[in-house]
Each structure stands twice: as structure tokens, then as C-alpha cells.
N, C-alpha and C positions, 0 to 999 in steps of 0.2 A: 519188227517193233524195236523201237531203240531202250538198249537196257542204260540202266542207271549207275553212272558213274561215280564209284565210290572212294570219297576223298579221306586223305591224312594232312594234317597241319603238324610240320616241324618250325619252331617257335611259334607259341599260341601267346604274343605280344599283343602291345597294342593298336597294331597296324591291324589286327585279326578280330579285334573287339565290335568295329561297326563296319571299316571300309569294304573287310574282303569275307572275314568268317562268313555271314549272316548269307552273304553270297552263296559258297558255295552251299548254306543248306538250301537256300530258295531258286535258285536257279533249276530250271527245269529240265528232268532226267538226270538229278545230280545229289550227292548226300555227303554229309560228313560225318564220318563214323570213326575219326579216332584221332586222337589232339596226341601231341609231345610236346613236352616242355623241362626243361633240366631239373628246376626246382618242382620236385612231385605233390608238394599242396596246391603249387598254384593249376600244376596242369589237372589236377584232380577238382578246385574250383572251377576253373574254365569248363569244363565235362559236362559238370554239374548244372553251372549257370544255363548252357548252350543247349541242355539235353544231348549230349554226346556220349555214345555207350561205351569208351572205351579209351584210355588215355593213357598215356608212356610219360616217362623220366630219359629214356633210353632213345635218340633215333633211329638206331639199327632197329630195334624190337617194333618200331611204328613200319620201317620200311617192309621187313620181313613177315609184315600182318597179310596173310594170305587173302583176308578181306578187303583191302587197301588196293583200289586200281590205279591210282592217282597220287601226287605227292604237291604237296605244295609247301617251297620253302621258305619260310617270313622270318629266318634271321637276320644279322647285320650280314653286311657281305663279306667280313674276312670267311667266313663259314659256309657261303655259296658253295665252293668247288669241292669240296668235303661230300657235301650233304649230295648234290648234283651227281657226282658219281657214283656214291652208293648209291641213288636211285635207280639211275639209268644200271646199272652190275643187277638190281634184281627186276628188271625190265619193268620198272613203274614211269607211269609219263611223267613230265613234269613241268611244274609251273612258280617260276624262282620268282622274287621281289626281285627289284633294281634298286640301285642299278646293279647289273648282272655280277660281276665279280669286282676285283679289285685293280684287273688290270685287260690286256689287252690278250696276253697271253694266258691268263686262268678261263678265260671267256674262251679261245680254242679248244683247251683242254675240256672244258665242260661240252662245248655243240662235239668235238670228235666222239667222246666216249659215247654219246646219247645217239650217233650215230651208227657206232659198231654196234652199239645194242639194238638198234633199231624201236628207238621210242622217239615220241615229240620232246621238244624243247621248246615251252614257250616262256616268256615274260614279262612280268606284268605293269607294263606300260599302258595303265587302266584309259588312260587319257584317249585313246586312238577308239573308241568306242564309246565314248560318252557323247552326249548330243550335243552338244555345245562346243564341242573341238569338229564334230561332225560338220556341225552344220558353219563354223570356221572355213573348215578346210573344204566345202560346197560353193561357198561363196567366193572363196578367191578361185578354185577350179572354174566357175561358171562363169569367168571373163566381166561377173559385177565390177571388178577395179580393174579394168583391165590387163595387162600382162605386170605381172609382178616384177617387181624392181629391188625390192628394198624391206630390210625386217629389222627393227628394234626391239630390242629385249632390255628389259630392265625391272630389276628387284634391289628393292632397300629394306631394310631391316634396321631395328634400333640396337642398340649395346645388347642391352639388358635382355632381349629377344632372344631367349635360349631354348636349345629342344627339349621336350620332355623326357629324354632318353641321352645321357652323356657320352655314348658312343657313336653319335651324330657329330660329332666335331672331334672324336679320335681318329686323329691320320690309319693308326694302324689297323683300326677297326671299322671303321668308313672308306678309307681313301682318301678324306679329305673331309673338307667342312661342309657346310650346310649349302654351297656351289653345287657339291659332288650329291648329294641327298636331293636338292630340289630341281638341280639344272639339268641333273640327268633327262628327266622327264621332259623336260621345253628341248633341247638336241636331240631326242628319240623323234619330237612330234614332227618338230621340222625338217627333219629328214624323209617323214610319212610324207608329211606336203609337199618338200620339193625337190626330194632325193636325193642322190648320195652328194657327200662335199666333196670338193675339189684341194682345196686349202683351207688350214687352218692356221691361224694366229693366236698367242694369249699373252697376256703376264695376269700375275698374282702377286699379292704379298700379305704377311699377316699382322697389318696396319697395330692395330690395338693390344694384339698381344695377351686378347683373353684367354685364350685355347690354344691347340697345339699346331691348329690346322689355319689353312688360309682365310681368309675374310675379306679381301677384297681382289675382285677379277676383272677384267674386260675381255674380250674376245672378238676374234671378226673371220667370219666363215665367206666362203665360196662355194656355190653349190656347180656339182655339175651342170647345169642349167642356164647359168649366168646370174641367178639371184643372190643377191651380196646381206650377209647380215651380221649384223653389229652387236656384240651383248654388255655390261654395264652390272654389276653387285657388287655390292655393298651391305656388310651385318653388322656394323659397328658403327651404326651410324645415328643423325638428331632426329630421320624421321621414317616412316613406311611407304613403299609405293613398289609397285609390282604393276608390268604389263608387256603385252605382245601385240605389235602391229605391223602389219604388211601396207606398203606403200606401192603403191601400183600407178603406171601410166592414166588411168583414169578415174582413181580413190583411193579411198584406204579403208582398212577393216582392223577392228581391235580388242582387246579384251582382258581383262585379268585372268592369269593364269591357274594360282593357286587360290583363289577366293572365288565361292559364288559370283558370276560373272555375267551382265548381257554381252551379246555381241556387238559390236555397233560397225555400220559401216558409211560411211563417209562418201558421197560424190559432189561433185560440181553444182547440181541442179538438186540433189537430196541427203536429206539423213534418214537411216533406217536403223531402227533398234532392233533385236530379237531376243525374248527372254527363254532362254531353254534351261530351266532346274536341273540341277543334278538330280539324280536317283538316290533313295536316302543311304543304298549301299554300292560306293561307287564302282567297285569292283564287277560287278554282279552283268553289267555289259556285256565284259570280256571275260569273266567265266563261262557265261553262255554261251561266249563263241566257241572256246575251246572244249565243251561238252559235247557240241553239236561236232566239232574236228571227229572228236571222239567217236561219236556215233555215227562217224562217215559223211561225216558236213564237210563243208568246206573249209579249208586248212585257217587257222586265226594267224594272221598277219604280222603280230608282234613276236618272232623268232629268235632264238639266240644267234643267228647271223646278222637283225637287224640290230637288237640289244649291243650287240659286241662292236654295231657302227658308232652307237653313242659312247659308249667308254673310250672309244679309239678318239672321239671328240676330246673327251676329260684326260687323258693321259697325254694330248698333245698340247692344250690350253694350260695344263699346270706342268708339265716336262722342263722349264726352266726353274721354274719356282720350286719343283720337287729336287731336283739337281743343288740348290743352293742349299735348300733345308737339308739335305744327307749331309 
């Protein structure tokens, strides 16, 4: 019988309010039994709100909970590799936000330790489980557009379009700006679909000069594969528009990435729409998987060896632009 894996939340944010918390209580064979948060009213609300029996100020004192099988980290990422290794030192699995660390080299240090310990490392690249990137990444697999050629990325953003959270656009606390926060996730996916990159290109600059971090990118990848793709942001800008499409020898397939999205797929002879809703807690996909690792399922796919492929993307897309700003 599979026992039930019991979760701790270090930062109980608000990425932990609908996307991932509500997750790991309803996900099946899975519970969360004890919140950390620094400021102790809020994590003692959070407890409270969630039905959570048991809550820290402390992160050692969450890890060191003898009841705690599980770790889940939802800080920003300067505090990844911190939190990552005192998990893995009291043999608890775990399951970081992205993107994963802050470099290429704290992402080694986090998958070795987790590995001398002999725990999982996974990360929560929620997108690679949800039905809609699923049934994406089905459609171009299934030769509908024939052999893939060609990928377009693009996000606009306005000025004024700022995060909820100010350390979304601190260099020292992010990485970088809202590229590094949201593009993480579209470079982990495409790498799901079409594997590892061969070459990477970028420039950046920090065009408007809101914040401290960059704000405008482009980028252009090589996949081992031959498929070539092109990427385009912009956060300071007059209007909004976000999307991902694969251009293929005989269609094309497309969609928004970060907004409720259909699928659409493009051929010669037809158009086909697909409406696949998200789940109201998007997380709760890939928590499942990873319970199910847990209880001797099959391994969940989003790894801190693949995680640490996408950072190696972002460290090498902003590497001049990081170079100038020092």
C-alpha cells in the first residue's frame, strides 16, 4: 500500500496560495503538514487559513520535523542552494521552484549534494504536465505538422506591468528580470520537446531603465536535433502579447504560454482548435508525479539535471549583458 507522503513548505508565498500549496494537500497519497515562513504571523496565518497543523519561522526547525518526508522550496532563488542542501544533509526529498538557482554552478552544487545523500531532486517546471503543453507537445510529436523546423517565442509586456513581488526584477535576488522569472519555464519546455541545445545566442539590455535588471532580450537556440528557435521580450513596452509556435514542414501549432490558452494547429487543408483548461491548481499535475516517484512510480522527468539545462540557457543569453552590467 502506498504510504502518504508528508510535505513541508519553506517560503509559504504567494506562489503557494493557489498554484502549488492546495496541490500538495489534494494530490493523492500526499499531505502537507507543516508551512515555514520568516515572518512567524504570516506563517502562523497561512497554517491557519490552509488547515496546516504545524508551522516554523525557522527553516532548519521545518527540515529537522521528523514528520516532514518531503521539502518543498518556494523562495526566490538566491536561497535555493541554502535551503537545497540542508534538505538533502537531513535526507528529505525535494522539490525547488525555478528556476532552479541562480547560476549554472549553484545548480551542480545543489543535484551533487542531493546525490551523495541519495534523495530526489526535482523541479517544478509545472508546465511539462499540464494538459495543454501535453497535448502541444503530442501534436507536434505525432508528425500533425510535419517535421519541425522552426520555433517562435515571443512576450511583450507594458511599462507599467510590474510583479507582485519586487524581487522579481532584483538581479541579486532573481538573476535577472521577468526573462529570468518567466522564460525560465518556455527553455525548460522546449528542451522537453526537442532536447538538448546545441548553441545558444543572446543580447539583452535594460532599455528603460525601470529596475535594475534587463528588460529587453532576444535569443536564438539550436537544438541538437536541427530545430532552430528564435525568442523576442520585451517589458517595457506600448503593448502585450505573448506566444509559442512551432513551424513545421507541413503546419504549424501554437499557443500562449503564460495565459489560459487553446491550442491551435494550422495545416494546408485545415484548422484545428483544442481547448484543454488548466487545472484550478496548476501545480498539482506534477506534484502527483512526484508522489507517485515517491511511492515507487516512475521517476518525474523535470530533474535538477534538466532544470540546470535551462539556467545554462539563461546564463548564456544574458552572459554579455551580465559582463557589462558588473
Amino acid at each position: 500500500m502506498a504510504k502518504i507522503i508528508r510535505w513541508g513548505i519553506i517560503g509559504c508565498g504567494d506562489v503557494t496560495e493557489v498554484k502549488s500549496g492546495p496541490g500538495l494537500q489534494k494530490a493523492a497519497g500526499s499531505s502537507l503538514v507543516a508551512v515555514m515562513r520568516r515572518d512567524a504571523a504570516k506563517a502562523e496565518d497561512y497554517a491557519r487559513r490552509h488547515n496546516i497543523p504545524r508551522w516554523y519561522a525557522d527553516a532548519g526547525a521545518l527540515i529537522a520535523d521528523r514528520e516532514v518526508d518531503a521539502v518543498y522550496v518556494a523562495t526566490p532563488p538566491s536561497s535555493h542552494k541554502d535551503f537545497v542542501l540542508q534538505a538533502a544533509r537531513a535526507g528529505k526529498a525535494v522539490l525547488v521552484e525555478k528556476p532552479m538557482a541562480l547560476s549554472v554552478a549553484e545548480c551542480g552544487e545543489m543535484i551533487a549534494a542531493c546525490k551523495a545523500a541519495g534523495v530526489p531532486l526535482r523541479v517544478a517546471y509545472y508546465r511539462r504536465k499540464l494538459p495543454r503543453f501535453e497535448k502541444m507537445r503530442s501534436v507536434i510529436q505525432s508528425g500533425a505538422i510535419g517535421e519541425p523546423r522552426a520555433v517562435a517565442v515571443r512576450q511583450f509586456m507594458k511599462l507599467n506591468t510590474q510583479p507582485a513581488q519586487s524581487w522579481k526584477t532584483d538581479v541579486a535576488v532573481n538573476g535577472g528580470g521577468h526573462f529570468v522569472d518567466m522564460q525560465a519555464h518556455t527553455l525548460d519546455w522546449l528542451q522537453y520537446v526537442f532536447g538538448p541545445v546545441r548553441e545558444i545566442g543572446g543580447v539583452a539590455v535594460n532599455a528603460a531603465r525601470a529596475y535594475s535588471a534587463e528588460d529587453t532580450v532576444s535569443y536564438s537556440l539550436l537544438f541538437a536535433n536541427g530545430v532552430v528557435a528564435s525568442g523576442l521580450f520585451a517589458y517595457t513596452i506600448a503593448r502585450a502579447e505573448e506566444s509559442v509556435t512551432v513551424h513545421g514542414s507541413e503546419g504549424e501549432v501554437s499557443m500562449g504560454f503564460f495565459r489560459p490558452s487553446e491550442v491551435k494547429l494550422i495545416r494546408s487543408d485545415a484548422e484545428e482548435i483544442f481547448h484543454m483548461p488548466d487545472p484550478p491548481h496548476v501545480h498539482q499535475p506534477l506534484i502527483q508525479a512526484f508522489v507517485n516517484e515517491l511511492n515507487g512510480g516512475p521517476a518525474l522527468d523535470s530533474t535538477g539535471e534538466t532544470a540546470m539545462e535551462a539556467t545554462r540557457c539563461i546564463d548564456e543569453i544574458l552572459r554579455k549583458h551580465r559582463a557589462t552590467r558588473i
